[in-house]
C-alpha positions in Angstrom: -48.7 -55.0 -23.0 -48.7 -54.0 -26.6 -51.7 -52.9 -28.7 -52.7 -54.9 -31.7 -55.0 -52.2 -33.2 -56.6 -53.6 -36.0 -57.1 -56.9 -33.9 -58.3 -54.8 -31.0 -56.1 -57.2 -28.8 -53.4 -56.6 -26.1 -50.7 -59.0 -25.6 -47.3 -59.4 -24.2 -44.5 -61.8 -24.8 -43.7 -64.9 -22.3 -41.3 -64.6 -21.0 -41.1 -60.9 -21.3 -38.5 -59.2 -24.0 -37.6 -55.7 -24.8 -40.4 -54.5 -27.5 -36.9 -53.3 -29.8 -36.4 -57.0 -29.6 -39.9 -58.5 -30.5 -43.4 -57.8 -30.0 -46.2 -60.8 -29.5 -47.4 -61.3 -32.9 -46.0 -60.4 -36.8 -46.5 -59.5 -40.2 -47.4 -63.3 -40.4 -50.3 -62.7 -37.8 -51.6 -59.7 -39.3 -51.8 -61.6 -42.7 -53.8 -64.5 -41.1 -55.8 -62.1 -39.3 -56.6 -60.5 -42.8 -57.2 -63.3 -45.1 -57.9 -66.7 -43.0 -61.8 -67.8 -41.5 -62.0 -66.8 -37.6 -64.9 -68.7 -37.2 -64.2 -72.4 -38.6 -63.0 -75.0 -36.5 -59.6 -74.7 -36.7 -56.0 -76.4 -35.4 -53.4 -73.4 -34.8 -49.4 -74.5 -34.5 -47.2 -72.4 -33.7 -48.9 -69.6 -32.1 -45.8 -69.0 -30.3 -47.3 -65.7 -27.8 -51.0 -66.4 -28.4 -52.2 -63.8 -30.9 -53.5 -66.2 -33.0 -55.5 -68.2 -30.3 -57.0 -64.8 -29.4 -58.6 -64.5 -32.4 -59.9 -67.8 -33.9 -62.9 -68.6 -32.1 -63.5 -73.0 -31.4 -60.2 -74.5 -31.9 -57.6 -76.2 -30.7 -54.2 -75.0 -30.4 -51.1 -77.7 -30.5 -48.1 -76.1 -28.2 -44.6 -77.3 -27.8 -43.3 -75.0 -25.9 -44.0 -74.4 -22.0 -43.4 -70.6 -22.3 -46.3 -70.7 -25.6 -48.6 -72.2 -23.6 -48.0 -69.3 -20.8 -48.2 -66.6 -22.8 -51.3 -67.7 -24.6 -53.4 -68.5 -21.1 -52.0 -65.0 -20.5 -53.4 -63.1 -23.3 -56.4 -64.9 -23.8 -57.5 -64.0 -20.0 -56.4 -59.7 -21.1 -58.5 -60.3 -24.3 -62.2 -61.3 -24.7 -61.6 -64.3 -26.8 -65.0 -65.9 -28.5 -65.3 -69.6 -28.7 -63.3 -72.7 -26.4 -58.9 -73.1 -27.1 -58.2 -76.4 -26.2 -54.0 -76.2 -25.6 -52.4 -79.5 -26.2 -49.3 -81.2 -26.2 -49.4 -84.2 -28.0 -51.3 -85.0 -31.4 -53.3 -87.5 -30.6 -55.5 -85.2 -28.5 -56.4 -83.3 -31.8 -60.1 -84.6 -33.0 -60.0 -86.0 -36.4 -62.7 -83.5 -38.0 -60.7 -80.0 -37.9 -61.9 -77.8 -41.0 -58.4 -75.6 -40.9 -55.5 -75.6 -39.9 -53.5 -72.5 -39.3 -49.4 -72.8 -39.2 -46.9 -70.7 -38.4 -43.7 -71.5 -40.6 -40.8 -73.0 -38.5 -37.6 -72.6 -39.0 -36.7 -76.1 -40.6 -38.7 -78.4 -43.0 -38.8 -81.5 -41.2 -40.9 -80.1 -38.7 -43.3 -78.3 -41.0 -43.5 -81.8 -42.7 -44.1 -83.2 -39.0 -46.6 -80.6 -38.8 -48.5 -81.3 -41.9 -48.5 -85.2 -41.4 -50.4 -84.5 -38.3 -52.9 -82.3 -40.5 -53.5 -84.5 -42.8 -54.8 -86.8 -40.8 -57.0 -84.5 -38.4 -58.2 -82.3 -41.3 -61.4 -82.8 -42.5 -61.1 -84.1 -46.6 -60.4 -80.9 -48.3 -59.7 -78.5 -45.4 -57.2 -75.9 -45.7 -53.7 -75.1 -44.1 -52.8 -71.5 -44.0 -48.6 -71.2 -43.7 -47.9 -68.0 -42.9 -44.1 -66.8 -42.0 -41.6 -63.6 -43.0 -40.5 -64.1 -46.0 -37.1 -64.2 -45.8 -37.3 -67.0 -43.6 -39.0 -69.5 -46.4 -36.5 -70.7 -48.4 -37.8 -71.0 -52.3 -37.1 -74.7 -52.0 -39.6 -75.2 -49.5 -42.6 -73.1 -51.4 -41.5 -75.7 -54.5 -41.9 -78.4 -52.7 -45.5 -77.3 -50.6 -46.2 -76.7 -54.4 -45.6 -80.4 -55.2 -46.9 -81.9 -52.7 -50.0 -80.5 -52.3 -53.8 -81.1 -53.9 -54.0 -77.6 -54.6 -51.6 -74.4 -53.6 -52.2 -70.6 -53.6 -49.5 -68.2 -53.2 -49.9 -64.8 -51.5 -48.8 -61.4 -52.7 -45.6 -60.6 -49.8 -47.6 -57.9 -47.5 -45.3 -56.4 -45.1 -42.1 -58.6 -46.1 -44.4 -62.0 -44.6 -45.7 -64.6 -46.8 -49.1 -66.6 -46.9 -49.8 -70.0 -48.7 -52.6 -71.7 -48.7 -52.8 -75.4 -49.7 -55.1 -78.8 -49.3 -54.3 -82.3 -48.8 -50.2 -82.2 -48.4 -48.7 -85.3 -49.1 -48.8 -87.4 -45.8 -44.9 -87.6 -45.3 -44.5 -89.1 -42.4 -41.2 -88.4 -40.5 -39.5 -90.7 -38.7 -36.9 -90.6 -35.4 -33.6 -89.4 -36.6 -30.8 -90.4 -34.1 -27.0 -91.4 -33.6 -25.1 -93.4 -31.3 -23.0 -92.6 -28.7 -20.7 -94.6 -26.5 -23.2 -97.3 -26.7 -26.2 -95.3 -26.5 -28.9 -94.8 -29.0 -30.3 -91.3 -29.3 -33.0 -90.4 -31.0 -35.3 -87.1 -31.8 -38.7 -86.2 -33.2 -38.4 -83.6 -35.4 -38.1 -79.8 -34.1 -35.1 -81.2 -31.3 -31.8 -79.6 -31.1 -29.1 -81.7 -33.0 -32.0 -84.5 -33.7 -29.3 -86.2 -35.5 -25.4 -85.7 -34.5 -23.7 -84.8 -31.6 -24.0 -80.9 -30.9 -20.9 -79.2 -30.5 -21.8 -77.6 -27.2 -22.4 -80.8 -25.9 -19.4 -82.5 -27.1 -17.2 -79.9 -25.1 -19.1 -80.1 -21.8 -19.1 -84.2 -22.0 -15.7 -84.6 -20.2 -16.7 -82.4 -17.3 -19.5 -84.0 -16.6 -17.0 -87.2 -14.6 -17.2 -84.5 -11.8 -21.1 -85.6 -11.1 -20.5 -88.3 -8.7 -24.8 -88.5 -7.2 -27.3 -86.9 -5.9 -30.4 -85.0 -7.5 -29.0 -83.6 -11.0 -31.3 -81.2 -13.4 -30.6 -81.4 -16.9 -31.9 -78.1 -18.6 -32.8 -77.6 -22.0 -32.0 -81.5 -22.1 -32.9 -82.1 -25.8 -33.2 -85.6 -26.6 -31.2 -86.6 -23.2 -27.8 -87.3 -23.9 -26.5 -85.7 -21.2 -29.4 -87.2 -18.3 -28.0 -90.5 -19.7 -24.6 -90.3 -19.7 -24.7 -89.2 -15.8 -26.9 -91.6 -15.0 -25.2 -94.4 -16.6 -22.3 -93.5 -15.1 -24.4 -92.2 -11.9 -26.5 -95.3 -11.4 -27.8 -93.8 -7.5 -28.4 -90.1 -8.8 -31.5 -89.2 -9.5 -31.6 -87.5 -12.9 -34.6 -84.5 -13.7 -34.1 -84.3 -17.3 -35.8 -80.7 -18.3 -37.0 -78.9 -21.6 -39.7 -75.9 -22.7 -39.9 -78.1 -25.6 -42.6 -80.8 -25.3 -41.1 -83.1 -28.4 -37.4 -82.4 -26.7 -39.2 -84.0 -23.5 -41.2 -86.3 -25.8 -37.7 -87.5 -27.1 -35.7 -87.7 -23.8 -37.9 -90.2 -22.5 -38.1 -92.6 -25.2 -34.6 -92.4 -25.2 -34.1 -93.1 -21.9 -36.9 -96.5 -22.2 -34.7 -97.5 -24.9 -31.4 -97.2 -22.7 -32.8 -98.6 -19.9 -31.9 -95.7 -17.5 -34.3 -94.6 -15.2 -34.8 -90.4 -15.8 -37.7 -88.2 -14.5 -38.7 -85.8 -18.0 -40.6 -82.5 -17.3 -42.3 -80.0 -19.8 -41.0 -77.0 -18.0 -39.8 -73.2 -18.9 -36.3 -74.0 -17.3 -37.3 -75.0 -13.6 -40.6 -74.0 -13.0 -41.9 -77.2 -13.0 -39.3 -78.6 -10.2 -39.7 -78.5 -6.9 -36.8 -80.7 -5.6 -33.8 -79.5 -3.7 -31.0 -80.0 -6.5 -27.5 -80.9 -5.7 -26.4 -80.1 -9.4 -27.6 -78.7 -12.2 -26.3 -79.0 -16.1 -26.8 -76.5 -18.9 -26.3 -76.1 -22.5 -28.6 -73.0 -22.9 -29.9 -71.9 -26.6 -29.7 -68.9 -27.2 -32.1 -68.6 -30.0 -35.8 -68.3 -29.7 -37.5 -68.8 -33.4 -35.3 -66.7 -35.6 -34.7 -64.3 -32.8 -30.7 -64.4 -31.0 -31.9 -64.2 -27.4 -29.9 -64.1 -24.0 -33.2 -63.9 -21.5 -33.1 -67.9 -21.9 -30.3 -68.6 -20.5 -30.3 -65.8 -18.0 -34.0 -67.5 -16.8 -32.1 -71.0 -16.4 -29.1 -69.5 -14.5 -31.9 -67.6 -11.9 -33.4 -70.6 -11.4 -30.6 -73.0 -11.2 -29.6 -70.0 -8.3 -32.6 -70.6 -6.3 -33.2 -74.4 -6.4 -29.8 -75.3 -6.2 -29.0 -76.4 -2.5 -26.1 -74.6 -0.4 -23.1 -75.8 -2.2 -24.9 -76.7 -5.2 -23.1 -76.6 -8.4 -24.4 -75.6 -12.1 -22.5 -77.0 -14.9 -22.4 -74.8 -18.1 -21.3 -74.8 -21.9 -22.0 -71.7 -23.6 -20.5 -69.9 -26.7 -17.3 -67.6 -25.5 -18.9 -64.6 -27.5 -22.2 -64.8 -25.0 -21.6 -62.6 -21.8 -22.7 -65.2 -19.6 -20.2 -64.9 -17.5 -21.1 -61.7 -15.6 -24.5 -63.0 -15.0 -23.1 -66.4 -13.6 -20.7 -63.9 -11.4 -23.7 -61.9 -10.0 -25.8 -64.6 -9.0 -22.7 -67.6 -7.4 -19.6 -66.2 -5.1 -17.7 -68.7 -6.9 -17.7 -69.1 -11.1 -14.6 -70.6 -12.6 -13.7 -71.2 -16.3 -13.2 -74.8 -16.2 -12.6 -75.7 -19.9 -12.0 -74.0 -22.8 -11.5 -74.3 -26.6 -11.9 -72.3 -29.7 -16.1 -72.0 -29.5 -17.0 -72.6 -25.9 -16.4 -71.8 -22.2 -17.4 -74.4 -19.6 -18.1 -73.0 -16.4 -18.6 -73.9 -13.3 -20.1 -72.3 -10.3 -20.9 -72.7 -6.8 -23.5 -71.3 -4.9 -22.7 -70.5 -1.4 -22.3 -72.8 1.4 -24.9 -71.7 4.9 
């Protein structure tokens, strides 16, 4: 646990990081914390640890992530938090008479337009979004365009290298499913997934290994929008695919996607495979290895524990990762058997084998 002071709050990051890595709120916090109404009722996005949701009294907090929504039932219950969080997943939960809303800046625009189109229509006429961020994370283009599209716009002095805006009535842009086909399939994504619009290069060197999948039950981590879930089960029509992502809009996406195909997939909101209890006979991976702006490795290394412990003896986990990421040695300590099974100039694929009782 690390001490907000000023707040008066103590919080910890989900899953856990070393604090030279990160701590559970920013410059961007501090700022809101500083300037922004506690006691309205207010819509926070984006509150990725929960220091925001600890100190806004009645509001409702709209999570993607299945790791954000841990880490902010964590620190609310280590906190005496005024006031009712409703966490939700989907927008339509959101009531339509929110005074504020309170956003923390993502790292692309389409889904802080995404974002906004769901405020303006849950805001009450008039109510203000505060967009708070580090600074050298907001490109100048995007401030330009908040400026122009926007009733009104106020512009923070930088405090601590983060930025605050605060704005009324952005334009209601709404954002539609961007997508590609492949090998007769039609992908698309809401905004925030992976790739939402081409083929991912990770993906596109782990696709011919994937032939090896001939049934059973198959885990697709960190699907995205579900291109690989539907390639094995189209050419797996008996396996039973568990398509998986932190990400609620990656999940969101896999499954229209799949209604669309008409392959039958099981989608779950789930930090890796927390969420799964079946016995798995495979398990696929194309692990991030960025959280927000941060270059991370605990994600992967989280996926590869638990692909390790639900995997059945004899299970195999399928893996494309960057050849600079030292994935390797963490596959080796937890399967007797890992072998490089493609390579090119980017990515490793491996694959590994737990042991057989």
């Amino acid at each position: 646990m690390m001490l907000w002071k000023d707040a008066g709050l103590q919080l910890s990051c989900f899953p856990e990081v070393p604090e030279h890595v990160a701590k559970p709120w920013d410059s961007g916090d501090e700022f809101i914390f500083r300037t922004a109404p506690l006691s309205k009722a207010t819509l926070v996005i984006n509150d990725r640890h929960g220091a925001l949701s600890c100190l806004f009294e009645d509001h409702y907090n709209l999570v993607d992530s299945a790791c954000a929504i841990r880490a902010i039932e964590r620190n609310r219950s280590f906190n005496t938090s005024n006031g009712r969080c409703q966490i939700v997943t989907h927008e339509d939960a959101i009531p339509a008479d929110i005074q504020q809303a309170v956003i923390k800046i993502p790292k692309n625009l389409e889904q802080l337009k995404f974002w906004l189109s769901i405020c303006s229509q849950r805001l009450i006429e008039g109510g203000e979004i505060w967009l708070a961020g580090m600074a050298k994370h907001i490109p100048v283009a995007w401030l330009q365009w908040l400026e122009a599209n926007s009733d009104s716009y106020e512009q923070y002095r930088i405090e601590k290298k983060a930025r605050l805006l605060k704005l009324t009535n952005p334009v209601n842009c709404k954002t539609k499913p961007q997508g590609y086909q492949f090998q007769g399939l039609s992908l698309s994504a809401l905004p925030g997934v992976f790739s939402r619009n081409k083929l991912d290069i990770g993906s596109q060197s782990l696709l011919p290994h994937l032939e090896i999948i001939t049934g059973g039950t198959v885990a697709d981590i960190g699907c995205g929008n579900g291109l690989l879930s539907l390639v094995i089960k189209r050419q797996c029509p008996d396996a039973q695919l568990i398509a998986c992502d932190d990400s609620m809009v990656a999940v969101r996406s896999a499954a229209d996607n799949a209604e669309a195909n008409n392959l039958d997939i099981r989608t779950v909101h789930s930090n890796a495979l927390d969420e799964v209890g079946d016995v798995l006979d495979w398990v696929v991976c194309n692990p991030p290895y960025h959280d927000g702006h941060k270059e991370l490795t605990n994600i992967a290394a989280t996926m590869f524990k638990h692909s390790a412990s639900k995997l059945k003896s004899g299970g195999r986990l399928l893996v494309v990762a960057n050849r600079h990421l030292p994935y390797e040695k963490m596959l080796r300590r937890l399967f007797p058997k890992v072998e490089i099974r493609g390579r090119d100039s980017k990515f490793n694929v491996y694959l590994c084998q737990k042991a057989a009782s």
